[in-house]
N, C-alpha and C positions, 0 to 999 in steps of 0.2 A: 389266813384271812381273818379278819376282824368276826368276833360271837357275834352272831344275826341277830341277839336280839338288842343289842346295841346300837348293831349298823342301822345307819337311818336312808343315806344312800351309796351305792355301789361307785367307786371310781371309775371312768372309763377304762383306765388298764386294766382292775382289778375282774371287769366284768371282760377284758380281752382275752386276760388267766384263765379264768374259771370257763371260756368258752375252749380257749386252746387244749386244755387240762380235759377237760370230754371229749372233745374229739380226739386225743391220742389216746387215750382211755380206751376207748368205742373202738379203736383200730384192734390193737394188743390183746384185749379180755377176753377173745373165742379162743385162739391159740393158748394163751396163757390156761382157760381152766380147760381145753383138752390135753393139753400137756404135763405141766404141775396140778391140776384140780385148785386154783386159787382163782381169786377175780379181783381188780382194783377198783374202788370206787372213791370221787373225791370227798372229803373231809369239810363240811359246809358250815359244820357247829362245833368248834374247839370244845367247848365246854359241854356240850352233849356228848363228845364221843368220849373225853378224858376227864369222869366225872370227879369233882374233889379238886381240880387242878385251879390255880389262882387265876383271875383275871386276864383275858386275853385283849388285845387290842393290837394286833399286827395286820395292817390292810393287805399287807404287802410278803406273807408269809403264808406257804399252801402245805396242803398233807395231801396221802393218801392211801385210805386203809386198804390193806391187805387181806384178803378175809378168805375164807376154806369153805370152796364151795362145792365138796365131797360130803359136809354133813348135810343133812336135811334143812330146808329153809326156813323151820322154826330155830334150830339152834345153830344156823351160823354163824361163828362164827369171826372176829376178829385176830388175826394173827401177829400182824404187826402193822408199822404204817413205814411211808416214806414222806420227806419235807423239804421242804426247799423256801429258799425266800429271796427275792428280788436284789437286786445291789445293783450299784453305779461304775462305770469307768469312764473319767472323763478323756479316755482315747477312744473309746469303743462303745459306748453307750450302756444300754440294760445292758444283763449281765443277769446268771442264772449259779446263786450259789446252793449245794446239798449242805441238810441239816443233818436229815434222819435216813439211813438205809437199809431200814428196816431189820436191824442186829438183835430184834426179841422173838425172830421167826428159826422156826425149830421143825421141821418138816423135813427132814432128810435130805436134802439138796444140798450139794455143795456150797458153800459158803462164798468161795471164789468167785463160783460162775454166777450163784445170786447175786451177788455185789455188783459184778460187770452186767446181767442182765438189768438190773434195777436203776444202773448209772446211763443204763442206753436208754434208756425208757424216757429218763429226766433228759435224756440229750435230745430227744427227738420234741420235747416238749421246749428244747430250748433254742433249736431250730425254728420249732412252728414260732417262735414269739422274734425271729428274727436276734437272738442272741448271738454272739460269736463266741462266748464261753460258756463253759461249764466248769465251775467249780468245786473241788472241795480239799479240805485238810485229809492228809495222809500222811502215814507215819509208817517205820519198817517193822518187820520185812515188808516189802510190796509185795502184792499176791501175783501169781505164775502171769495168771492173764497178760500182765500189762508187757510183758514180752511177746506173748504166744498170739496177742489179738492181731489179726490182719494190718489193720491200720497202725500200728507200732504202738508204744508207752505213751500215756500221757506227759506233757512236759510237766518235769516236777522241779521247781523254782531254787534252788538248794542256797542263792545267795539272798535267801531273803527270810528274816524273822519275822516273827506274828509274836507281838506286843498287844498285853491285856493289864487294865489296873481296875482292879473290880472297886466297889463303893467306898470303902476303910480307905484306900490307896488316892481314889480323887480325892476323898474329904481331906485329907492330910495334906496331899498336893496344893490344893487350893484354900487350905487352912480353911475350911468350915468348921462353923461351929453345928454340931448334928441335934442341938437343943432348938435349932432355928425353925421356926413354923414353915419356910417354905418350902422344906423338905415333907410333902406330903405324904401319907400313908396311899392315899390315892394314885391311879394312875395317868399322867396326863394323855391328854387325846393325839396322836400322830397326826393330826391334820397340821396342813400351812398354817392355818391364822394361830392355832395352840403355840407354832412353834417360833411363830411372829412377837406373840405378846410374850412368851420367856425369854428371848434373846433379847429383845427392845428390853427388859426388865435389868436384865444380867448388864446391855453394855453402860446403860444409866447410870447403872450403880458406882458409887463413890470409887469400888475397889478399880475401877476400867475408865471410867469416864474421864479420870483427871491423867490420863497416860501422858508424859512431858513432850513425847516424839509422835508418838502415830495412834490411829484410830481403826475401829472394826465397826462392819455393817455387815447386816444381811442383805446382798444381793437384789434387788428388784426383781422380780419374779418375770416382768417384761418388759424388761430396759433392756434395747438393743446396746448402750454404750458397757452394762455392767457383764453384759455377756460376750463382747468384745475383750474386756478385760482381761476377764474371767479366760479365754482362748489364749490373750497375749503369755499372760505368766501359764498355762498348761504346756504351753509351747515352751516356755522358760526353761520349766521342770523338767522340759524331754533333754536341752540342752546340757545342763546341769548333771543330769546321771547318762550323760553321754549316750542317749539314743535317738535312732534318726527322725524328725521330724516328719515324715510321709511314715510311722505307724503309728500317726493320731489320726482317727479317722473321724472326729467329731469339730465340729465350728462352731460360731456364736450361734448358727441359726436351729444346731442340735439342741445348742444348751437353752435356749427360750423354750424349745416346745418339752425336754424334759425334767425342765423345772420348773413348769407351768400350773400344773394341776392343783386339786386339794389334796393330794398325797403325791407330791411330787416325789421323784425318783433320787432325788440329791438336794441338797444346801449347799451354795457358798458364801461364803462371808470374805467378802475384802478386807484387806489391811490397806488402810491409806495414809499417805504422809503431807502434809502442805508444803505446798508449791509455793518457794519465796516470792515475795512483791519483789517489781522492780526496781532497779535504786532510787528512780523518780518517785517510786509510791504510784507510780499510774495503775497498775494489775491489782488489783485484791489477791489475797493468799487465795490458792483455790487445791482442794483435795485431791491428791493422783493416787488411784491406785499403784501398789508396789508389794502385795503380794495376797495369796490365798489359802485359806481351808478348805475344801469341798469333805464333805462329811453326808452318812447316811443311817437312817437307823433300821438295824439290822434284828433279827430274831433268833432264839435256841429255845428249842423245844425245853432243853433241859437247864440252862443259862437265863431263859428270858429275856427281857428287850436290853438292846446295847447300841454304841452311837459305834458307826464306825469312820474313822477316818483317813480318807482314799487319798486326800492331796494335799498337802502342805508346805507350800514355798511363797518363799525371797526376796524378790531383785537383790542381783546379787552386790549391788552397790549399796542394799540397806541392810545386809546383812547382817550377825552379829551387834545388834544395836537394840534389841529387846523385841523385835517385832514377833518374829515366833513362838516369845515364851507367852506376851498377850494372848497370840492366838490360839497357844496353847492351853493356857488358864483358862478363858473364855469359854473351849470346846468342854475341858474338864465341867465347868461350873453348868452347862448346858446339857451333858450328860445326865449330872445329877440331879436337873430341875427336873427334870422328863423319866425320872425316877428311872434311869438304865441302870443293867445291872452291873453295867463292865462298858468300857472305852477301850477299843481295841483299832492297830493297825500294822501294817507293814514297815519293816525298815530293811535295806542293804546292810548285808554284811561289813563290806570297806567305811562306811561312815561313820568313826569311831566317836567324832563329836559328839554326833547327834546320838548314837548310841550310849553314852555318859551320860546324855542328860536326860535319856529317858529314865534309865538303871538308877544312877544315882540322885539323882535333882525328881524327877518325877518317882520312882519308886516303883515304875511299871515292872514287868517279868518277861520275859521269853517262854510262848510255849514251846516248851523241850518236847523234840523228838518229833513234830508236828512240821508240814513244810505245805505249802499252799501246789494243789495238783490240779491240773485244769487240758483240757482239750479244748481247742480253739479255731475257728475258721473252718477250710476243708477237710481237716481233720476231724473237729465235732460233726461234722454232716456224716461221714465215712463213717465213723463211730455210729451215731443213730441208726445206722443203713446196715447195720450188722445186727441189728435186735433178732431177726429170723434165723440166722445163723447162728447166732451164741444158742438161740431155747433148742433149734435141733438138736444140737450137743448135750442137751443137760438128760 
């Protein structure tokens, strides 16, 4: 969450977190310090708890210390923390990704079972928020758990890379010159209007605005027709990498309510193309949507703010014709106004195009060894619902 003494006011999600985040807290913390002798409490001041550490402003990015409640209540105490930060699917809505799990704690406990206990804990917190997943990066060996736990392994994604181009790699991308003033030392604000007045900035600009074939906007935050759209090409996407259309479970009327707010949960930006007059000249050219970005800005305790980006398609009748590289550049260029530290996303394995042109044309990376792990649906509830069971065992 955003340094309190910044925040001027709470988002209504952000205050939905911070109530959810207590009361799972408030459940867990007797068991937990009869058991291990530790206690969780949430993390209300970044910069209070992690003194020294640079500028925080993620509304949308929570902790939770871990603290030893074996010593005396003058010196207890910090051990580690846990972290997580909000993200989008535009199949499935929120979305509940792990940052931190707690790998600076050093108390004797297995390492395995803390991991799986720590991961239940955030599951149950991502239930109470009506999440269907839980996220996070895993890399091998996998720990025994994820065979041994009741509910089987979490599904772990294996056709899919996680592509990052940190600052040096967009600048170059997007041919910035880094002597240019609107690359601030500053951090800008995560709010909509902050992110309204940079993108209006970015698409103005000479490099975007004179595009021969097609154009980008931001989204209207409550235009029923831009969220229409915005559903048609999701649905596009699902066709396209060949999955079935019934597991998207979000419509235009999900996407108005969550990208509504002052810290909405996502951006999209349409790509449009003009619609010819007709041979008469009767029609005026008029704008049609034909493809989209949806993008989100995402947080690392150790990384820092970074945009991510969730969706990116086509029609696939404008494909290959420059529309994606604009909205490519565009997203690059918006990264770096919002001073992120990294532009990150998923690609398939099989899509060897679009993989060239990240590798090579873009200059992104693969993180090696890293595969995206997540529990989902009745499976994430079964998970949460095993928290008393795994701390028996420990």
């Amino acid at each position: 969450m955003s340094d309190t003494t910044q925040e001027t006011e709470r988002s209504p999600l952000e205050g939905t977190m911070v109530w959810s985040l207590k009361h799972v807290l408030y459940e867990v913390n007797p068991t937990l310090t009869e058991k291990l002798g530790i206690s969780l409490r949430p993390i209300m001041n970044w910069k209070e708890t992690f003194k020294g550490d640079s500028q925080w402003d993620a509304p949308l990015y929570f902790g939770i210390e871990i603290v030893n409640t074996t010593a005396s209540h003058e010196t207890m105490d910090q051990i580690s923390f846990l972290s997580f930060y909000i993200g989008y699917s535009t199949w499935e809505g929120l979305c509940v990704f792990v940052d931190e799990l707690g790998h600076q704690m050093d108390n004797g406990q297995n390492d395995a079972a803390k991991d799986q206990l720590f991961l239940q804990i955030l599951a149950m917190i991502a239930v109470r928020l009506g999440s269907k997943r839980l996220t996070w990066k895993g890399r091998p060996p996998h720990p025994s758990w994820y065979d041994s736990n009741p509910v089987g392994p979490p599904d772990i994604l294996e056709e899919l890379h996680i592509f990052h181009m940190d600052q040096e790699a967009m600048k170059v991308y997007v041919n910035h010159d880094s002597s240019e003033p609107s690359l601030s030392s500053t951090v800008p604000s995560l709010d909509r209007s902050s992110v309204e007045v940079q993108s209006k900035t970015i698409l103005e600009s000479s490099s975007f605005a004179s595009h021969n074939k097609f154009s980008m906007r931001l989204a209207n935050a409550n235009n029923l027709q831009d969220a229409q759209a915005m559903h048609r090409l999701v649905e596009g996407l699902a066709i396209y990498v060949k999955e079935p259309l019934e597991d998207i479970h979000c419509d235009a009327s999900n996407y108005l309510v969550d990208g509504s707010s002052s810290h909405p949960l996502y951006y999209c930006f349409l790509l449009e193309t003009e619609k010819d007059r007709n041979s008469d000249g009767s029609e005026p050219a008029k704008k049609l949507p034909c493809g989209i970005g949806v993008v989100y800005f995402g947080h690392s305790h150790k990384g820092g703010r970074y945009l991510y980006l969730e969706d990116l398609y086509v029609d696939e009748s404008y494909q290959h014709q420059g529309a994606g590289s604009l909205a490519l550049k565009v997203l690059t260029t918006l990264a770096l106004q919002m001073n992120c530290q990294s532009f990150q996303w998923l690609a398939l394995d099989w899509n060897q195009p679009a993989l060239d042109l990240y590798q090579i044309k873009m200059g992104a990376k693969i993180q090696e060894g890293k595969k995206v792990t997540r529990y989902t649906d009745n499976k994430l509830k079964e998970f949460a619902n095993g928290f008393s069971t795994t701390l028996e065992g420990m």
